[in-house]
C-alpha positions in Angstrom: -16.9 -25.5 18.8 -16.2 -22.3 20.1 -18.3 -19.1 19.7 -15.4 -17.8 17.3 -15.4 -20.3 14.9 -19.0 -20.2 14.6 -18.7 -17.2 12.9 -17.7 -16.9 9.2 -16.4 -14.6 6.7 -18.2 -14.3 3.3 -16.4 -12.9 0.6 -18.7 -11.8 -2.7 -17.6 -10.9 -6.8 -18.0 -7.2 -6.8 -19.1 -7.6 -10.8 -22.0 -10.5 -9.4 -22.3 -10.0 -6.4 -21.9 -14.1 -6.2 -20.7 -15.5 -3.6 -16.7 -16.2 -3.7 -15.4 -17.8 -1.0 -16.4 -18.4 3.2 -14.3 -19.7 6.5 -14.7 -19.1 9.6 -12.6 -16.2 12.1 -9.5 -17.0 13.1 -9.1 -18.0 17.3 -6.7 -15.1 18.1 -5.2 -16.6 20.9 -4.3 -19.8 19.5 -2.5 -18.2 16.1 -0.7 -16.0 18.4 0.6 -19.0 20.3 1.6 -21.0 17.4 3.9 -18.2 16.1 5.6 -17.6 19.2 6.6 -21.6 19.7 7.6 -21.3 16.1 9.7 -18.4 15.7 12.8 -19.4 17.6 12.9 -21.8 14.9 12.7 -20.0 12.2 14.9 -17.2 13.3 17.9 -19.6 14.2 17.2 -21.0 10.3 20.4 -19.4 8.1 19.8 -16.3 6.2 20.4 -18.3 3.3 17.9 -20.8 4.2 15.2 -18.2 4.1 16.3 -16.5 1.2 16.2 -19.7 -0.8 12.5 -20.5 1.1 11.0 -17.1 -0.4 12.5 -17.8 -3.8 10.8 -21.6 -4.1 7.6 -18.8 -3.0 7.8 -17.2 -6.0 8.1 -20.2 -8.6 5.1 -21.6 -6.3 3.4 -18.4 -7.1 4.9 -18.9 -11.2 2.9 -22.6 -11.0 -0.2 -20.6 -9.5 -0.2 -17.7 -11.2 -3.4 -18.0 -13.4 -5.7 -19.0 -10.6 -4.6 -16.5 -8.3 -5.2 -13.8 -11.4 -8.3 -14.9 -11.9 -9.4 -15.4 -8.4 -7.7 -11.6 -7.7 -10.3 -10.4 -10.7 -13.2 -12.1 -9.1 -12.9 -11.0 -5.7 -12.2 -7.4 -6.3 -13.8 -6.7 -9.7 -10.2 -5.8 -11.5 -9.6 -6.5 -15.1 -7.8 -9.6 -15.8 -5.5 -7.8 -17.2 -4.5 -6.0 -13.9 -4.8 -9.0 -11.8 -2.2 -10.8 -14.0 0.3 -7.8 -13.2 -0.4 -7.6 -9.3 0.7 -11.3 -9.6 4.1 -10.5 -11.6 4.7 -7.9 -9.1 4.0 -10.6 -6.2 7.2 -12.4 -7.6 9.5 -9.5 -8.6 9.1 -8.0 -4.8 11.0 -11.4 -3.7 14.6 -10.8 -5.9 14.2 -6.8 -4.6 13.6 -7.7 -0.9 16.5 -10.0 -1.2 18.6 -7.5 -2.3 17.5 -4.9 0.4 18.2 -6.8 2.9 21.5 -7.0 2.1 21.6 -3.6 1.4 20.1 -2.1 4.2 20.5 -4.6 6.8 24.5 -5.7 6.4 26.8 -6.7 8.9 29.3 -4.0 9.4 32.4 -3.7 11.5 34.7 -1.3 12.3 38.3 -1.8 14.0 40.4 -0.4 16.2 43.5 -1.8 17.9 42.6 -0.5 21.0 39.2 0.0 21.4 38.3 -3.5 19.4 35.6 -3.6 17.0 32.5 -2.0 16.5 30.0 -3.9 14.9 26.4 -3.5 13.6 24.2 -6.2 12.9 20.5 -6.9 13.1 17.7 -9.3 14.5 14.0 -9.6 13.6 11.4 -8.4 16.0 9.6 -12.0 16.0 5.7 -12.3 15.5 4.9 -9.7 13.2 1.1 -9.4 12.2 0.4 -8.0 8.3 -2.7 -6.5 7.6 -4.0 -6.8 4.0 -6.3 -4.5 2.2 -8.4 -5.4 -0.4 -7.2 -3.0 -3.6 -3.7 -5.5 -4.0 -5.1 -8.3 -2.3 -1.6 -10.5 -2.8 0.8 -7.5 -3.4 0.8 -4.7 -1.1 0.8 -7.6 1.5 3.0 -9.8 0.3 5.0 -6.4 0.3 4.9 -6.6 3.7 5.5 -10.5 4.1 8.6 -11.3 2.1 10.6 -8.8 4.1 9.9 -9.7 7.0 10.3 -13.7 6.6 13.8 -12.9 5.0 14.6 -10.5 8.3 13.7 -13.7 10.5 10.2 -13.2 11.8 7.5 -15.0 11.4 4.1 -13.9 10.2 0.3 -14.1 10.9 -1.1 -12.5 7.7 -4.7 -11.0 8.2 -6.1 -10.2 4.6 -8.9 -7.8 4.6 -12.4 -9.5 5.0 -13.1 -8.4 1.7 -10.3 -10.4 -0.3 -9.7 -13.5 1.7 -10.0 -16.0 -1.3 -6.9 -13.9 -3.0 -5.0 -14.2 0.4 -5.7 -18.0 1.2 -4.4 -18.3 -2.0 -1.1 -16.5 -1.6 -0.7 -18.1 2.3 -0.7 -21.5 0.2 1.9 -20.4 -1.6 4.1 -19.8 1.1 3.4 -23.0 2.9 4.0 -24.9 -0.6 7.1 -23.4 -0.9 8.4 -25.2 2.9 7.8 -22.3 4.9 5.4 -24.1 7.4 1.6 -22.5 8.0 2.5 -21.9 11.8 5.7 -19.6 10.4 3.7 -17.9 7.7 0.2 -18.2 9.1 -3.4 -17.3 7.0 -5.6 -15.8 9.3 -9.1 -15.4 8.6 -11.4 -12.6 10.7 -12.7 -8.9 10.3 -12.5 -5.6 12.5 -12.7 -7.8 15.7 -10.1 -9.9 14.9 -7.4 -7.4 13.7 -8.0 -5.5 16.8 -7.5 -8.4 19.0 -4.0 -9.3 17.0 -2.6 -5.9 17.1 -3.3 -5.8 21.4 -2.2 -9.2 21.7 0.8 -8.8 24.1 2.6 -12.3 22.1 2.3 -9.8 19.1 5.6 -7.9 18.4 4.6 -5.5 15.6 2.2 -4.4 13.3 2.4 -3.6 9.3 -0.2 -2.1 8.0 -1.6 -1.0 4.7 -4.7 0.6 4.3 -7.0 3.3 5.0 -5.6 6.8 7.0 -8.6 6.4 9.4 -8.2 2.7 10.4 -3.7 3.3 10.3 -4.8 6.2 13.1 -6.9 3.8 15.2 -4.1 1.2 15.1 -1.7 4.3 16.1 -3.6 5.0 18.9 -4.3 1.8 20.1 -0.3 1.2 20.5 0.3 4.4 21.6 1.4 2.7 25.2 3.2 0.2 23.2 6.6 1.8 22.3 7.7 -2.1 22.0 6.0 -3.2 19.2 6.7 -1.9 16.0 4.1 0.1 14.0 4.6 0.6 10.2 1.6 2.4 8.5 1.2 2.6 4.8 -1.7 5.2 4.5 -3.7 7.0 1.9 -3.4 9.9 0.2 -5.2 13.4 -1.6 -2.5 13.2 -4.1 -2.1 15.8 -6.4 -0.9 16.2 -9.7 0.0 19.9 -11.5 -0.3 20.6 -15.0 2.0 23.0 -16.3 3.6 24.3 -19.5 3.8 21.8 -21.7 3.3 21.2 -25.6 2.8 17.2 -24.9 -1.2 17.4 -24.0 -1.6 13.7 -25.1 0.7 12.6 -22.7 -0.2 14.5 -20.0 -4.0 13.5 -20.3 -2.7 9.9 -20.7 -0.5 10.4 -17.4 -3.8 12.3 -15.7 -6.4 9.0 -17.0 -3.8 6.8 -15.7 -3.2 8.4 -12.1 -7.0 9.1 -11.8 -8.7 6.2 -12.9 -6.6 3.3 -12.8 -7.7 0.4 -10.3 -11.2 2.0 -10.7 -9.2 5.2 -8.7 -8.5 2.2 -5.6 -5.1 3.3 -5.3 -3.2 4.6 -2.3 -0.9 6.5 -4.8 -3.7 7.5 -7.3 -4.6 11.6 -8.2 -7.4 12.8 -6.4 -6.5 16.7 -7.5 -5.4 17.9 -10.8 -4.4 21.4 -10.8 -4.3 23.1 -14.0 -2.3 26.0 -14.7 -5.1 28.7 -16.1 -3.9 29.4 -19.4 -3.7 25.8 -20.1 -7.0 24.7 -18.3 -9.0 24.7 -21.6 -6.8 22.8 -23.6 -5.9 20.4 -20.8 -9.2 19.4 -19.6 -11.0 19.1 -23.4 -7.8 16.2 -23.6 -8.2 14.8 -20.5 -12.2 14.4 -21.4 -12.2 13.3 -24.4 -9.7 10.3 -23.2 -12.0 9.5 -20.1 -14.9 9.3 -22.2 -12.8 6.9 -24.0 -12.4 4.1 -21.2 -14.2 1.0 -20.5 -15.8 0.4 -17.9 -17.3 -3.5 -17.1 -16.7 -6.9 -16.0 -13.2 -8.1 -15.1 -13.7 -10.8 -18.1 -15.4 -8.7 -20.3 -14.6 -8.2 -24.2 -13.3 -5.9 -24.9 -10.8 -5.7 -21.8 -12.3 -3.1 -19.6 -9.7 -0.7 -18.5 -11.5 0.0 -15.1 -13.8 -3.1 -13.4 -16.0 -1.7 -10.3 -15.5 -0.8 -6.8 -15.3 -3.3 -4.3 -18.7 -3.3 -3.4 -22.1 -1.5 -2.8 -21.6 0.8 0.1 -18.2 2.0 -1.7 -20.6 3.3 -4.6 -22.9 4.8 -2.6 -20.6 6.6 -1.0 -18.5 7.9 -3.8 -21.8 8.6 -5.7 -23.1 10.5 -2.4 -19.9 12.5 -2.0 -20.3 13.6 -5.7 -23.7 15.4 -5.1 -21.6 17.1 -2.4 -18.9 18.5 -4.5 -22.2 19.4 -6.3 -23.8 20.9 -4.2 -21.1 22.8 -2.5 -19.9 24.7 -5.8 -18.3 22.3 -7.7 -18.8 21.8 -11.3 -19.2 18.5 -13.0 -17.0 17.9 -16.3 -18.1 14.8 -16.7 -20.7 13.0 -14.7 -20.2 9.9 -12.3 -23.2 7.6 -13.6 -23.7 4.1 -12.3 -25.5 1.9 -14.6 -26.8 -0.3 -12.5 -28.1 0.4 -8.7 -27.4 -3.2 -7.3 -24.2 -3.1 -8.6 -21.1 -1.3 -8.2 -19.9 -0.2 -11.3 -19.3 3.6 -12.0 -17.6 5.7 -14.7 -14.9 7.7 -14.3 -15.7 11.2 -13.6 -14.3 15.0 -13.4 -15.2 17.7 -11.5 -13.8 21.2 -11.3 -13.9 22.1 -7.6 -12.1 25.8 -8.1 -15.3 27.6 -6.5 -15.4 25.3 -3.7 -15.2 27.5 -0.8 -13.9 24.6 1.8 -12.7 21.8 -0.3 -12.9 17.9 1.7 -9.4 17.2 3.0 -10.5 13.1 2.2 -9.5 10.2 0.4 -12.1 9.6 -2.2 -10.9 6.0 -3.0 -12.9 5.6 -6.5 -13.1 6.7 -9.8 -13.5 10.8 -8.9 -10.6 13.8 -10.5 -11.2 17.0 -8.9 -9.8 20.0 -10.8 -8.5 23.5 -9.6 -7.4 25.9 -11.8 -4.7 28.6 -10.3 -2.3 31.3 -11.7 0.9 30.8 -10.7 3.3 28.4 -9.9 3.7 29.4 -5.9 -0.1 28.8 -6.1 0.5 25.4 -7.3 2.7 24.5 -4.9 0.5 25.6 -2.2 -2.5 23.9 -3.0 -0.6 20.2 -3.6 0.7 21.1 0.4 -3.6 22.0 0.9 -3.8 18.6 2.3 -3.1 16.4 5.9 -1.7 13.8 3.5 1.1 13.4 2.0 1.8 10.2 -0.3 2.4 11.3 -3.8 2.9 14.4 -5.9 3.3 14.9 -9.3 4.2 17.7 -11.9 3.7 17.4 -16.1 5.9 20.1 -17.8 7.3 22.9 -16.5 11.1 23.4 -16.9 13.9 22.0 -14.3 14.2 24.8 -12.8 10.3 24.6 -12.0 10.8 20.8 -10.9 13.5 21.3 -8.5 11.2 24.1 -6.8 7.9 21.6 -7.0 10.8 18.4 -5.6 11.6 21.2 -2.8 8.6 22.4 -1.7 6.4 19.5 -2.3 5.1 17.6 1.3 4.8 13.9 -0.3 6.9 11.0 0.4 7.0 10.6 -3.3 7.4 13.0 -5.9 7.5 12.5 -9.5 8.2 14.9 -12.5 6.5 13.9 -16.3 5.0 10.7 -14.5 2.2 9.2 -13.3 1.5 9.2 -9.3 0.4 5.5 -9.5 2.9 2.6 -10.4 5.6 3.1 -7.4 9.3 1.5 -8.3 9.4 -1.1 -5.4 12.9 -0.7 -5.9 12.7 2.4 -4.1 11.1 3.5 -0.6 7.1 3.7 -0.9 5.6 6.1 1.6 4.2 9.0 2.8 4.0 11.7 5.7 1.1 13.4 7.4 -1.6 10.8 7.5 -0.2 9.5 4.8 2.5 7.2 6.7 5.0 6.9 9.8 7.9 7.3 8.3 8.6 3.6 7.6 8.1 3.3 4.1 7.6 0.4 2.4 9.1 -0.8 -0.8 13.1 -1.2 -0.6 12.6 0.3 3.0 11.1 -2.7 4.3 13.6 -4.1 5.1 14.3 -1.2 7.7 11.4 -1.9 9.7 11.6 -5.9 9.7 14.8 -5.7 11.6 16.0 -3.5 14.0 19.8 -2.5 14.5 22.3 -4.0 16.9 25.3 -2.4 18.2 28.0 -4.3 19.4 31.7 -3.1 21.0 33.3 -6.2 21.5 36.8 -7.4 22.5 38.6 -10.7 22.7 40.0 -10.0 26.2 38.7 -7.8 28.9 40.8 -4.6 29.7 39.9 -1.4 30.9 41.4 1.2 33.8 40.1 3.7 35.8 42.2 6.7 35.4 40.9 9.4 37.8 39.0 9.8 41.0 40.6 7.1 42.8 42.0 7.2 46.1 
């Protein structure tokens, strides 16, 4: 046994801290190999092949769907409730994939009697690693997967070490559904591992979801590689603007939502609320009185919880010591983060005006934390959603159209959304952000875009060509 295989991830229930599942690291070396004698394969397969392969996925996923739910809730401490919808939107991403490919990807050919025809088609890139994170353990992967299978390439699929149980589960699926484990391959490791696939030279590209500061060390550890291609889906300081508007129920339920959702574990969800200042009083007493509102437990506690914890101990303390900071710094708490219970790591959604702040943190606080500024005018507005390096998702309650075409203008996000929440992107549209939000390769419908690249063909059934000058 080698050295690698000795060593084992361990994955625990955030809500127990019970031990969920455990397998040993991957042997780099060996995965890559397998893909690369496999892909030739699976790339001379019909398009239609694949396409019908990913759809048998999704009824393997249909037969499965309970026990990947509930093995989603245990792993990462989301609401059963939740889990069940990550799993519908595993299936619905296959039917929308299918459809972007053909979209995006089509054959095209243009004639001309003398020149020939021009034509345009694509091929896949070959062994494409996917790295899962652990918030959508089975989506925001498999978001990544199904594209690229359909495009022709094959996959090793490295899900974070903090949800492998979800991702063994959704590799099976795959495998169940005839695409073989060597095609569509579950691969098992932490930091040492992902590092090792995205240098391998058998590797051909890298997708990526996850956090802005590990998408930047995978950027800079390709940045010699132009030949292998890099998507990064990034986080965001997303920010949401509150203007006129007589509909203060709905906007606090659009703010809850966008805030707190996922326990705040969202790429997409609102770390900034800015409040127009006449409305600040009214708008904050809602959006209080709603928070105080929401549960806040076990995934498979009754009552439903709406939010279940963070993924695990040193997310808490973290979120809980950057907190005091706002504190400390001139921020003022609306409503207090409070976790219950030290060894565990449930918290409670909480609000804090951060208008004083002299230098407000440019970060990511990936938990249950809504920081509010208040400022005058709409220009203001503007410029403090842009007071960010990211740029994911933007979104503005009231106002009039004339107001949301300037915000739609003006706004730096990748998506930007007008009476809705930031959270919940259509995957029938791009998904994606700039600034350290993204590379510009979304995700979503886009996928397809970066699972094949272009091919530009000027072809002819006969040679002929003259040279007409400079000749002797």
């Amino acid at each position: 046994m080698s050295e690698a295989s000795k060593v084992e991830v361990i994955s625990h229930e955030p809500a127990t801290g019970a031990e969920i599942w455990r397998g040993p690291v991957c042997e780099v070396d060996e995965v890559v190999s397998r893909a690369r004698r496999a892909w030739p394969g699976w790339a001379a397969q019909p398009l239609s092949t694949r396409m019908e392969l990913v759809r048998r996925f999704a009824n393997e996923v249909r037969k499965d769907a309970e026990k990947l739910a509930t093995t989603i809730a245990r792993e990462v401490g989301k609401p059963l409730w939740e889990a069940h919808a990550e799993v519908e939107q595993v299936i619905n991403k296959v039917e929308v994939s299918i459809r972007a490919y053909a979209e995006r990807t089509s054959q095209r050919k243009l004639d001309s009697a003398l020149q020939g025809t021009m034509a345009v088609r694509h091929k896949p890139h070959g062994v494409l690693v996917v790295l899962g994170p652990y918030n959508y353990p089975a989506h925001l992967p498999n978001a990544h997967i199904v594209p690229a299978l359909i495009a022709g390439n094959v996959v090793i699929f490295k899900p974070s070490e903090k949800a492998p149980a979800s991702g063994e589960i959704l590799a099976r699926c795959f495998n169940r559904a005839g695409i073989s484990a060597a095609v569509m391959q579950f691969a098992v490791g932490g930091p040492p591992e992902g590092q090792a696939l995205i240098s391998h030279d058998g590797v051909d590209g890298v997708l990526f979801t996850g956090s802005a500061n590990t998408g930047i060390a995978i950027n800079r550890r390709l940045a010699t590689r132009p030949d292998k291609m890099v998507a990064l889906e990034m986080g965001g300081n997303n920010a949401m603007v509150v203007w006129d508007t007589p509909k203060l129920t709905d906007a606090a339920a659009l703010i809850v939502q966008s805030a707190f959702a996922t326990t705040g574990q969202r790429c997409t969800a609102t770390r900034r609320l800015i409040v127009k200042n006449s409305m600040y009083d009214a708008v904050i007493s809602e959006v209080k009185s709603l928070a105080d509102r929401l549960i806040f437990g076990a995934p498979f506690d009754e009552p439903s919880p709406f939010m279940g914890p963070v993924i695990d101990n040193a997310a808490a303390d973290g979120l809980s010591e950057s907190f005091l900071y706002l504190m400390s710094n001139g921020g003022k708490a609306i409503k207090h983060l409070v976790r219950p219970d030290e060894s565990l790591p449930f918290l409670s959604p909480a609000i804090i005006d951060t208008t004083a702040m002299k230098d407000r943190p440019d970060v990511e606080l990936f938990g249950p934390i809504l920081q509010i500024i208040r400022v005058h005018d709409f220009d203001e507005a503007i410029a403090e959603t842009n007071n960010t390096r990211f740029g994911l998702a933007a979104s503005l309650i009231g106002g009039t159209p004339p107001e949301y075409n300037k915000f739609w203008a003006n706004a730096r996000a990748g998506i930007v959304n007008w009476n809705r929440a930031t959270v919940n992107p259509n995957h029938a549209a791009p998904i994606g952000g700039i600034g350290l939000s993204g590379n510009h390769r979304p995700t979503g419908y886009y996928a397809a875009d970066y699972c094949a690249y272009p091919v530009a063909s000027g072809e002819m059934e006969q040679p002929r060509a003259m040279i007409g000058v400079g000749l002797r």
